[in-house]
Kinemage of the C-alpha trace (Angstrom):
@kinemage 1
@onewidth
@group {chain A} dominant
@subgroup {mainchain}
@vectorlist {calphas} color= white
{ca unk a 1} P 238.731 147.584 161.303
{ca unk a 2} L 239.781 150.212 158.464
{ca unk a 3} L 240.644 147.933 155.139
{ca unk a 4} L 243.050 148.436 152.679
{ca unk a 5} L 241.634 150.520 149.822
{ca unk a 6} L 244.613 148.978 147.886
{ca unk a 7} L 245.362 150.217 144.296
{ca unk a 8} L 245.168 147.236 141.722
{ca unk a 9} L 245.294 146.707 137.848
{ca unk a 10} L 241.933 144.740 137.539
{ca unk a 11} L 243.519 141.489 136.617
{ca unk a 12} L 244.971 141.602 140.013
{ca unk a 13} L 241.871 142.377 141.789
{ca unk a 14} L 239.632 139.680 139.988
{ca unk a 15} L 242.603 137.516 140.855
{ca unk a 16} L 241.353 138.029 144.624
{ca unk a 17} L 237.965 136.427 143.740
{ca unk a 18} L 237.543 132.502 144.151
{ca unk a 19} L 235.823 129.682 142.470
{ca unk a 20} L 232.604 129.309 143.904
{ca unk a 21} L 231.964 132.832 145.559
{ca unk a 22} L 228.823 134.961 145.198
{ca unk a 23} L 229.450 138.561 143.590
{ca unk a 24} L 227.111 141.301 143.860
{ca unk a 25} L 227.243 143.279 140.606
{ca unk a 26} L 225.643 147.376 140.503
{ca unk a 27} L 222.479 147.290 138.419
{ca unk a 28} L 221.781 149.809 134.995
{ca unk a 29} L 224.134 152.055 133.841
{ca unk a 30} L 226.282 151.269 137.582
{ca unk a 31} L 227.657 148.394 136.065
{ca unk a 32} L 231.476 148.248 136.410
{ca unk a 33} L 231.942 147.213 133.435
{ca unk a 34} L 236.149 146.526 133.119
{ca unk a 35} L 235.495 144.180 136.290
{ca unk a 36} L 233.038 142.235 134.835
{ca unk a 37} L 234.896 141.899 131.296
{ca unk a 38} L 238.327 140.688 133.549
{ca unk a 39} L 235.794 138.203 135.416
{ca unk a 40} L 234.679 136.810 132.184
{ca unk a 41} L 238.446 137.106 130.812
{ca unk a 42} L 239.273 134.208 133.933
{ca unk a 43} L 235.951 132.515 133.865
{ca unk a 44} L 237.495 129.255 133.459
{ca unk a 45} L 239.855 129.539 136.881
{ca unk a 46} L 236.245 131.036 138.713
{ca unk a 47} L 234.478 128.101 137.838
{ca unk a 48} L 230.585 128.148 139.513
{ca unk a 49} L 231.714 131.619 140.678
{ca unk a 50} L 228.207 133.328 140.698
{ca unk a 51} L 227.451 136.738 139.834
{ca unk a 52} L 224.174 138.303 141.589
{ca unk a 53} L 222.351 141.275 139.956
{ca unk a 54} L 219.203 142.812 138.298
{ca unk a 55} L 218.589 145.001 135.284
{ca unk a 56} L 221.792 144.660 132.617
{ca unk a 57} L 221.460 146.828 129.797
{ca unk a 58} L 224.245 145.126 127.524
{ca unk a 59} L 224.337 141.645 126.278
{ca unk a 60} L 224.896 139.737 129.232
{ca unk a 61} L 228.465 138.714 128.640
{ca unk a 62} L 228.949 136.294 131.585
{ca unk a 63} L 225.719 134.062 129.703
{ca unk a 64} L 227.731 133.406 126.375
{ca unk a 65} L 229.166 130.014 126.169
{ca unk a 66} L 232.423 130.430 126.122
{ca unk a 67} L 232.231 131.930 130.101
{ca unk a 68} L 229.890 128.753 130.362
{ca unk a 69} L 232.012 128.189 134.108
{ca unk a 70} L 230.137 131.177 135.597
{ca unk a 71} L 226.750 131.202 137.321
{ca unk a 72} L 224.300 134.052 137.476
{ca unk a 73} L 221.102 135.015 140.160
{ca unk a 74} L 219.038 137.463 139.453
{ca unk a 75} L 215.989 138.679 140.538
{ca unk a 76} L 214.811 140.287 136.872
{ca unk a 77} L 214.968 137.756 133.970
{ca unk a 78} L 215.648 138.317 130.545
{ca unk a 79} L 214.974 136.693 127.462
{ca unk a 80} L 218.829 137.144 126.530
{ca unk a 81} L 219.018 134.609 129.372
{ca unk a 82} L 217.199 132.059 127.534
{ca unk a 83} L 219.974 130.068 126.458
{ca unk a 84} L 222.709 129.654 129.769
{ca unk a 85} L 219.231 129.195 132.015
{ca unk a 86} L 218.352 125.731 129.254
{ca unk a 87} L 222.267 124.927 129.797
{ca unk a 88} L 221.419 125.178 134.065
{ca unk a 89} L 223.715 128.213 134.939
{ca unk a 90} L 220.746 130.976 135.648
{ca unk a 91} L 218.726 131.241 138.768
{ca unk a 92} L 215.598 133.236 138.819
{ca unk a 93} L 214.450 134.756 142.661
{ca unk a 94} L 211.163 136.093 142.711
{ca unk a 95} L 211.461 138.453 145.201
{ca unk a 96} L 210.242 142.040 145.633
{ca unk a 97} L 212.750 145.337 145.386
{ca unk a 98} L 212.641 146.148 148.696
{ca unk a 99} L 213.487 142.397 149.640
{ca unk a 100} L 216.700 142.398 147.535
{ca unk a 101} L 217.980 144.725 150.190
{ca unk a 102} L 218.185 141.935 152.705
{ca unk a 103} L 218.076 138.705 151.092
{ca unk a 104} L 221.138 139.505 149.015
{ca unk a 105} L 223.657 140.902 151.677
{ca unk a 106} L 224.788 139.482 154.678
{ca unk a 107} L 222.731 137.625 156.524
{ca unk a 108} L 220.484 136.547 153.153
{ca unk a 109} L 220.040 133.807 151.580
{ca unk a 110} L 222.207 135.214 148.668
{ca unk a 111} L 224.719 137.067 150.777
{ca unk a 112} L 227.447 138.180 148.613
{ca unk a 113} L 230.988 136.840 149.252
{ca unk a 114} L 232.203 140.356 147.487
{ca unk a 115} L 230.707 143.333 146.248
{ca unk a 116} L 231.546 145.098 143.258
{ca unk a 117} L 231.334 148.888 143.346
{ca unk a 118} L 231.508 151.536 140.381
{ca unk a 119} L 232.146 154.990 142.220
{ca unk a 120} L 233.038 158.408 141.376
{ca unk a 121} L 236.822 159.326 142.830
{ca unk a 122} L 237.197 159.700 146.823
{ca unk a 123} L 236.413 163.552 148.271
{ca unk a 124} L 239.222 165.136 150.331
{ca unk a 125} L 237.430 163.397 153.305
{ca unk a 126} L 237.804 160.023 151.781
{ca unk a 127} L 234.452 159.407 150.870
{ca unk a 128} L 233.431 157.657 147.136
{ca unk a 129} L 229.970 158.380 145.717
{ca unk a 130} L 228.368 155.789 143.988
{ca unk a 131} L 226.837 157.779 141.891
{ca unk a 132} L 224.083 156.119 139.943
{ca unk a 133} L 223.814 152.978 141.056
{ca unk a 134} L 223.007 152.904 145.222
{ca unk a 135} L 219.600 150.952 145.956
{ca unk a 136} L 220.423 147.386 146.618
{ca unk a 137} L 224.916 147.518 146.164
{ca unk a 138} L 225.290 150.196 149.122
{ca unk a 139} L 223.826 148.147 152.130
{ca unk a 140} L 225.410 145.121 151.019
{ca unk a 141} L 229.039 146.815 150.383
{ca unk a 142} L 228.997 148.489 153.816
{ca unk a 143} L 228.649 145.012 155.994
{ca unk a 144} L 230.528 142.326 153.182
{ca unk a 145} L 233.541 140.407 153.601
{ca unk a 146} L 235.208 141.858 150.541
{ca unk a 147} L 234.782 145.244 148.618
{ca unk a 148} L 236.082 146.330 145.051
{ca unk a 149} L 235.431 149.526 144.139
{ca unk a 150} L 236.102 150.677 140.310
{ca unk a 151} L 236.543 153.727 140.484
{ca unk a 152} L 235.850 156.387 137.390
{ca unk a 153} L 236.014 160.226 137.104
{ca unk a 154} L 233.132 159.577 134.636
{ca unk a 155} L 230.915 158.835 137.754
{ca unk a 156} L 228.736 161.634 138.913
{ca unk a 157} L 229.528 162.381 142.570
{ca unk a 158} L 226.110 162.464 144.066
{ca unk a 159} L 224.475 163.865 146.993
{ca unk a 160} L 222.785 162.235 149.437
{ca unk a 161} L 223.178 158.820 151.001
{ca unk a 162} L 224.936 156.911 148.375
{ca unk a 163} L 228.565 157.045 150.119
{ca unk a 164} L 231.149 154.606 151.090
{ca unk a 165} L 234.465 155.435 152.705
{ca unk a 166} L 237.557 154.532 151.396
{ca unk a 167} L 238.239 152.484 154.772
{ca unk a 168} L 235.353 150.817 154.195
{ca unk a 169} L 236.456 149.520 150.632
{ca unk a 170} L 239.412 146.357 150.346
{ca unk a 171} L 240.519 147.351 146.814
{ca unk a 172} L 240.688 150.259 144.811
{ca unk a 173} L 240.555 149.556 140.409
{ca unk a 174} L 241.404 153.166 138.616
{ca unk a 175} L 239.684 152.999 135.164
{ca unk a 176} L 238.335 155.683 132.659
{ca unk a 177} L 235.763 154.500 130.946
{ca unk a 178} L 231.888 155.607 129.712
{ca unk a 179} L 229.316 154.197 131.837
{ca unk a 180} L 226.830 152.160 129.991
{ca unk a 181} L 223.948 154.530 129.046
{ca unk a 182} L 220.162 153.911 128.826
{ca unk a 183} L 218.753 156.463 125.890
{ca unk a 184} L 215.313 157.567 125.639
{ca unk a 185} L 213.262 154.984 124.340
{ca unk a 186} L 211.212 155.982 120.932
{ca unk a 187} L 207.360 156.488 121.757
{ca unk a 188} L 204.619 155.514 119.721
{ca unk a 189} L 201.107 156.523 118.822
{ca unk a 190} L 199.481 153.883 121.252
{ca unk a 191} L 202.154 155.070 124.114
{ca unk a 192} L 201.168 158.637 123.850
{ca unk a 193} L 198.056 158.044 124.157
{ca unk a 194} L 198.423 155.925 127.086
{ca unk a 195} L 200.870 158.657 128.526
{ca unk a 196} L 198.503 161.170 127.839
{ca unk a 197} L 195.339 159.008 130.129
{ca unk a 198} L 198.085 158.670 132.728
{ca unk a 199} L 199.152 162.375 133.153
{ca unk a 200} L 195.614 163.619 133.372
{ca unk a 201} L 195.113 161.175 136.461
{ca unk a 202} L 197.941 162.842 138.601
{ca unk a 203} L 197.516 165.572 140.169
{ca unk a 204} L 199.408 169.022 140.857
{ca unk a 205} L 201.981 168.426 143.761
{ca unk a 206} L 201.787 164.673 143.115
{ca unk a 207} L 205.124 162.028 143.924
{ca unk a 208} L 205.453 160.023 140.357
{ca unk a 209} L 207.368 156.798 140.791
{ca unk a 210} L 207.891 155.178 137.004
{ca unk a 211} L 210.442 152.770 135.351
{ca unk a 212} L 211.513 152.048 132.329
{ca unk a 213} L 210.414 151.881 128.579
{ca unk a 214} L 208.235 153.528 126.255
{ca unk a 215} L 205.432 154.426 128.479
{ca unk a 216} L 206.766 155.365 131.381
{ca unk a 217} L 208.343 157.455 128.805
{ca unk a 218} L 205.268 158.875 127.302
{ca unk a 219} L 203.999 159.675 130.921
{ca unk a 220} L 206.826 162.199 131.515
{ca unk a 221} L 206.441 163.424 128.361
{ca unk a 222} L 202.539 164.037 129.239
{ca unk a 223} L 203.441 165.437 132.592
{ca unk a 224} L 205.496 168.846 130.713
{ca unk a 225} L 201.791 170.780 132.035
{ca unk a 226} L 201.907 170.155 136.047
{ca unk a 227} L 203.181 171.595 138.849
{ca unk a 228} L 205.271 170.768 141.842
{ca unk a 229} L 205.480 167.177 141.060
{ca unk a 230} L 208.594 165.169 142.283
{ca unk a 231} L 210.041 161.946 141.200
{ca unk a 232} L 210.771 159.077 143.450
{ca unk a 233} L 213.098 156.360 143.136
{ca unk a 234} L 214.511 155.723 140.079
{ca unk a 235} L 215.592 159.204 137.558
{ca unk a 236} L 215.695 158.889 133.595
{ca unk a 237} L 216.799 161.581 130.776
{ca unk a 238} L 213.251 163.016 130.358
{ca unk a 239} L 213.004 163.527 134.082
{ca unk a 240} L 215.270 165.858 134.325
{ca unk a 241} L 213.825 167.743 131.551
{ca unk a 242} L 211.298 167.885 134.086
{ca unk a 243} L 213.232 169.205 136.758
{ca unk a 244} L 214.807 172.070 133.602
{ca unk a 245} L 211.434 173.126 133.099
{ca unk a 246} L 210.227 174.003 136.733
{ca unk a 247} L 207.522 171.191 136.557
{ca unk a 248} L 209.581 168.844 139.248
{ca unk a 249} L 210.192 170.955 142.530
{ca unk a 250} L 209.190 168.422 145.564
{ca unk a 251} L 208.078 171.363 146.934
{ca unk a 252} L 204.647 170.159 148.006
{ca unk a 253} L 206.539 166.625 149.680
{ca unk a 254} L 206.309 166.066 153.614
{ca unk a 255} L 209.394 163.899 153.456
{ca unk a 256} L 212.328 165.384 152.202
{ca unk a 257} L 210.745 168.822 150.718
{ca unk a 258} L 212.362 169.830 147.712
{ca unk a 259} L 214.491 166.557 147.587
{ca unk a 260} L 214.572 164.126 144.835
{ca unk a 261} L 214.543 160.667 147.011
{ca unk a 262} L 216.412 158.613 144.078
{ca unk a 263} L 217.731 154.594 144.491
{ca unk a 264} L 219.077 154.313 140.477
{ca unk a 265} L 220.135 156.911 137.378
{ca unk a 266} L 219.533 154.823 134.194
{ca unk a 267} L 220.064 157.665 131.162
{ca unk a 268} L 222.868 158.871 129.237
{ca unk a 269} L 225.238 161.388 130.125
{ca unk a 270} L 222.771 164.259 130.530
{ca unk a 271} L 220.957 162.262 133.176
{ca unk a 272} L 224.939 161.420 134.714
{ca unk a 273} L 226.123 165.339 134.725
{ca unk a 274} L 222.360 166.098 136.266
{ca unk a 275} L 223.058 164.044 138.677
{ca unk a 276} L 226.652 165.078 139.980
{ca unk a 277} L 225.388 168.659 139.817
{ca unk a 278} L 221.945 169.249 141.579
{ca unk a 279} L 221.435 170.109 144.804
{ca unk a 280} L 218.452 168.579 144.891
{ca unk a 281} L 219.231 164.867 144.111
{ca unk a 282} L 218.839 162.963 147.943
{ca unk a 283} L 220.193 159.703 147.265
{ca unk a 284} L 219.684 156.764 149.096
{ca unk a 285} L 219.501 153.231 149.449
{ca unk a 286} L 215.989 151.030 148.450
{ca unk a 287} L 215.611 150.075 152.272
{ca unk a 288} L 214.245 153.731 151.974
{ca unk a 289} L 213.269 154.552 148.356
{ca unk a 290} L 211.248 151.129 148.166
{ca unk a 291} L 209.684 150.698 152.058
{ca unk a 292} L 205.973 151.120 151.136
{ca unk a 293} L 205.566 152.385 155.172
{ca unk a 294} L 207.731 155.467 153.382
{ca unk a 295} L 206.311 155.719 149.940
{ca unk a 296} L 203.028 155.517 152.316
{ca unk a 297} L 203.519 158.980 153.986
{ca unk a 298} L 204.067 160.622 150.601
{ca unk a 299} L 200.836 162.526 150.367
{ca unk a 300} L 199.281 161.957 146.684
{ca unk a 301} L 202.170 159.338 145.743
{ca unk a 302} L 201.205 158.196 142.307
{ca unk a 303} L 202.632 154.389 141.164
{ca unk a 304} L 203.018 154.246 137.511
{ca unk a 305} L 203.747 150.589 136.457
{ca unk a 306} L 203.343 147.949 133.456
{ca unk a 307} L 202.254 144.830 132.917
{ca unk a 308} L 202.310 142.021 130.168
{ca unk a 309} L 198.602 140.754 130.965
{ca unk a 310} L 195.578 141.643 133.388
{ca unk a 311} L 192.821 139.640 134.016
{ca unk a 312} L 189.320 140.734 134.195
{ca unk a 313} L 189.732 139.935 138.116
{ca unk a 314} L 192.477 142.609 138.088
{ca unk a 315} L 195.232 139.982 138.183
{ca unk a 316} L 198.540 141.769 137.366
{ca unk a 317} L 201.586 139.831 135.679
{ca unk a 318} L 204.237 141.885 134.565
{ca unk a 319} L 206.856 139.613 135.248
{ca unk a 320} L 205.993 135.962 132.633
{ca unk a 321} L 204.358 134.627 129.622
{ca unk a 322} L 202.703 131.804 131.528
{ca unk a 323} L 204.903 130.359 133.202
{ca unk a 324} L 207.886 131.632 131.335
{ca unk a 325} L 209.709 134.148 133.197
{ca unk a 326} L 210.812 137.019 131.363
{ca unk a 327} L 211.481 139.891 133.673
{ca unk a 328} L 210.741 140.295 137.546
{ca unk a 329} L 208.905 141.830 140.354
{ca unk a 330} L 210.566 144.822 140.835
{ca unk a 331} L 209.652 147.572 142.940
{ca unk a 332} L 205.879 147.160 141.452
{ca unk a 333} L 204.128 145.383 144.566
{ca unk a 334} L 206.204 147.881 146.738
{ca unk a 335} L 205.263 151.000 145.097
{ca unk a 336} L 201.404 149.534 144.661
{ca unk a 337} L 201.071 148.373 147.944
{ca unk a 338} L 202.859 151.943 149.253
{ca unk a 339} L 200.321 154.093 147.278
{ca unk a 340} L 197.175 152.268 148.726
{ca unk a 341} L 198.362 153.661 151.905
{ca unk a 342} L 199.176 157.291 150.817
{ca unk a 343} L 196.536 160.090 151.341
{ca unk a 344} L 195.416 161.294 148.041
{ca unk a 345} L 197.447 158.577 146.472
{ca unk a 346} L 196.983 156.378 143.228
{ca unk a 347} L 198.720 153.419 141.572
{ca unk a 348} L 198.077 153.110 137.775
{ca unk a 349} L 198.641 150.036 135.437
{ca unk a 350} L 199.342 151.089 132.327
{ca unk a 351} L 199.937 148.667 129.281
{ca unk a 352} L 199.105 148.416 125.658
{ca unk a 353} L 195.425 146.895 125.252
{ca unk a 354} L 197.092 144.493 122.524
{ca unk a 355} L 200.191 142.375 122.085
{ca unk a 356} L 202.251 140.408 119.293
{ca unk a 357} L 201.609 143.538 116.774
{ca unk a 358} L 197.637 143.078 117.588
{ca unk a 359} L 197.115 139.692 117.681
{ca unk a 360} L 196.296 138.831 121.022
{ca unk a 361} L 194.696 140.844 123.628
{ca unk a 362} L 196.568 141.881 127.442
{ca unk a 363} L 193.186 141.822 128.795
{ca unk a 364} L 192.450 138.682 129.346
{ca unk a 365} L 189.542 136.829 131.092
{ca unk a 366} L 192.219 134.714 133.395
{ca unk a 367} L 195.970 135.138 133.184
{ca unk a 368} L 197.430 132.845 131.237
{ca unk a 369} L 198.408 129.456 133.051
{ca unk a 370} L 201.328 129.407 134.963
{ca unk a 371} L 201.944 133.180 135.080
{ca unk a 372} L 203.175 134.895 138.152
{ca unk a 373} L 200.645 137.425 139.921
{ca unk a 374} L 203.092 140.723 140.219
{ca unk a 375} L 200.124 142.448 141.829
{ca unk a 376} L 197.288 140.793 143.311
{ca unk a 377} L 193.677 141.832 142.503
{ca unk a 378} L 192.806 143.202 145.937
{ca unk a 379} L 195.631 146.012 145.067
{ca unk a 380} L 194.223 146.861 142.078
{ca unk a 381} L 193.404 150.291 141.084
{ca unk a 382} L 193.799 152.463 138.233
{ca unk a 383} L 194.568 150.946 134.795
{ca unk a 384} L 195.223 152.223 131.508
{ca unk a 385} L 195.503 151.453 127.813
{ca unk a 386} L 195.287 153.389 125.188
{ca unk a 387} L 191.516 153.180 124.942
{ca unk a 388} L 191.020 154.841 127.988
{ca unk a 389} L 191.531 154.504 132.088
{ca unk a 390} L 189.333 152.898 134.681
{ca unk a 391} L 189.398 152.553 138.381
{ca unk a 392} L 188.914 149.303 139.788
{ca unk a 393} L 189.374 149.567 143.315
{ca unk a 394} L 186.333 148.952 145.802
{ca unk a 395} L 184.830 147.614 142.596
{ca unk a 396} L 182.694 144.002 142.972
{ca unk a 397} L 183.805 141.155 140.539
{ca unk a 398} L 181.282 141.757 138.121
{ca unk a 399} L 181.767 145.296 138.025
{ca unk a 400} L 185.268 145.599 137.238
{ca unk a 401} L 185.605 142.760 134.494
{ca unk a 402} L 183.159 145.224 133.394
{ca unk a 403} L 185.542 148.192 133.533
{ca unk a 404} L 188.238 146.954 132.171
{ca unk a 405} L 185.989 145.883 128.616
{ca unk a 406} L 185.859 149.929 128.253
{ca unk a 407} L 189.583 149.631 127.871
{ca unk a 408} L 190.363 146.479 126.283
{ca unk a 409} L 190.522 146.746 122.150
{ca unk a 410} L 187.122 146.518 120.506
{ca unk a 411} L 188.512 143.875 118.442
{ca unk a 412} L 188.357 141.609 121.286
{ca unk a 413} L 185.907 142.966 123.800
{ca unk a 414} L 183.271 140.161 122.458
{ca unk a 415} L 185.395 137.547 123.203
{ca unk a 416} L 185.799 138.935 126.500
{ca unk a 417} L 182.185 139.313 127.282
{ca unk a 418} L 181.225 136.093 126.306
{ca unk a 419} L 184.021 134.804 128.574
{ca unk a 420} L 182.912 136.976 131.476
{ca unk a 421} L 179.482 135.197 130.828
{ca unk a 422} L 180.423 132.055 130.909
């Protein structure tokens, strides 16, 4: 049955939202951001309303005090969370990317009552891109109960799979606003150089999945040399200086050939016009982007991922400080598991060898107790600092606490050896 795609000042749209319900927010620089300021505006009257989402780029409004009625579940923690998760109104779900996709639309565990949208205008056909922001929101928009679309000329109208219809959408919110924007992140000496060891491990024709920060970052940056790479999943600002320069094609791909297969846009508005205008952006949902039976048949798929600690098993946390949870899963254990599986494929763990300004090392005979295990040692493969990169995979026990001393800081690789004898 068509719905209403009714035209609403956003007071009277949040005024359609309930006490209690679960509402799916867009992730990054999708955020719909005069929604969520009118939900926190009549927080009080949504009491235990909960908003679902992942990666927020502002100051999490709907945490401060004074919106202390509202809940929030994510699936990527933040220390700027800290505070309403002591005062009981944060979940945490530890769940993988590709997960999300299920568990939080209906038929999940955290199906969403409503979903909130943030799309470019509707096409002569009817049909609203949404733009930047389509990995987990599309899937669960197309099957919930109720839909609210804001809806922003600012929003690049993308190609690919990112599209709703306006009959599939209950209410319609017309505001002109910026989006949020992610800039470049400033790169160090130490992120160069790691950069730099991760470039020279992928090779020409290579799919490059990376995130965000400083070194995946400095990786791009270190990439200006190849040829025929393409990008998968999520785009930033430096990767489509990439795509300017003729180093990003997809032209080597055997999925999607020349096609930029991209969930998320987190960048600032040269990312946002890049995206409304290239004929080459494919984008699509993370029940594709993040399958690893997809990122699998991506010949020479290279993962490109961080991590707060690794042990000299090859433990992986990138997620806690012990057992304090202080960002999530993410699409690492898809895009690691997917690139164990891909012909010619890699999946690199790149992190600083030190942390706290130098004071204590990432390397680390055991993870620290009560951290989460992002990736588990039998996926481990390449990792980097900025001492160097080793491979670890088909490597004994022995052997690869070995490998990773190379890499760890000299300053601590004693300590670590007389751990690893002990």
């Amino acid at each position: 049955m068509a719905r209403a795609f009714a035209a609403m000042a956003v007071r009277d749209a949040v005024e359609r939202l309930r006490p209690g319900m679960r509402v799916l927010l867009p992730p990054g620089c999708g955020e719909p951001q005069a929604i969520v300021a009118e939900i926190c505006r009549q927080s009080e009257r949504l009491r235990d309303l909960t908003l679902m989402g992942g990666i927020h780029l502002g100051d999490y409004p709907w945490a401060r005090p004074e919106c202390a009625a509202l809940r929030y579940a994510t699936w990527h923690m933040s220390p700027r969370l800290d505070d309403a998760s002591r005062r009981g109104r944060v979940q945490f779900v530890p769940i993988r990317y590709f997960d999300v996709v299920t568990e939080f639309a209906p038929g999940g565990r955290w199906a969403p009552d409503c979903v909130l949208v943030h799309t470019a205008p509707p096409d002569a056909r009817g049909y609203l891109s949404l733009g930047v922001a389509v990995g987990v929101t599309l899937p669960a928009a197309r099957r919930a109960p109720l839909v609210i679309a804001q809806v922003n000329a600012r929003m690049p109208r993308a190609r690919g799979n990112g599209w709703l219809h306006t009959s599939q959408v209950d209410i319609r919110v017309d505001v002109d606003e910026p989006l949020a924007e992610y800039p470049p992140p400033v790169v160090g000496a130490v992120e160069r150089a790691i950069g730099d060891h991760v470039a020279a491990l992928v090779p020409e024709g290579a799919a490059v999945q990376v995130g965000v920060g400083a070194i995946p970052q400095a990786v791009l940056e270190g990439l200006g040399g190849h040829r025929d790479l393409a990008l998968h999943s999520l785009l930033v600002d430096q990767g489509v200086a990439l795509v300017e320069r003729g180093v990003v094609t997809g032209s080597r791909k055997r999925v999607h050939r020349g096609r930029l297969d991209l969930a998320e846009a987190m960048g600032t508005r040269r990312t946002f016009d890049f995206l409304g205008e290239s004929e080459a952006v494919n984008m699509e949902s993370s029940a594709f982007t993040h399958d690893p039976d997809v990122v699998a048949r991506l010949d020479r798929f290279v993962a490109v991922n961080s991590a707060l600690e690794i042990d000299l098993t090859g433990q992986v946390t990138a997620e806690s400080l012990g057992p304090r949870q202080v960002a999530g899963i993410g699409g690492q254990f898809d895009f690691v598991l997917g690139a164990s599986r891909s012909a010619g494929g890699a999946s690199i763990i790149a992190l600083p060898s030190t942390g706290r300004g130098g004071a204590v090392s990432r390397i680390v005979p055991q993870l620290t107790a009560g951290a989460a295990v992002t990736t588990p040692r039998y996926l481990a493969d390449w990792v980097v600092t900025e001492h160097g990169a080793v491979r670890l995979r088909g490597l004994s026990d022995t052997a690869r606490a070995t490998a990773l001393l190379a890499v760890a800081h000299p300053r601590f690789q004693g300590d670590l050896e007389r751990a690893l004898r002990t």
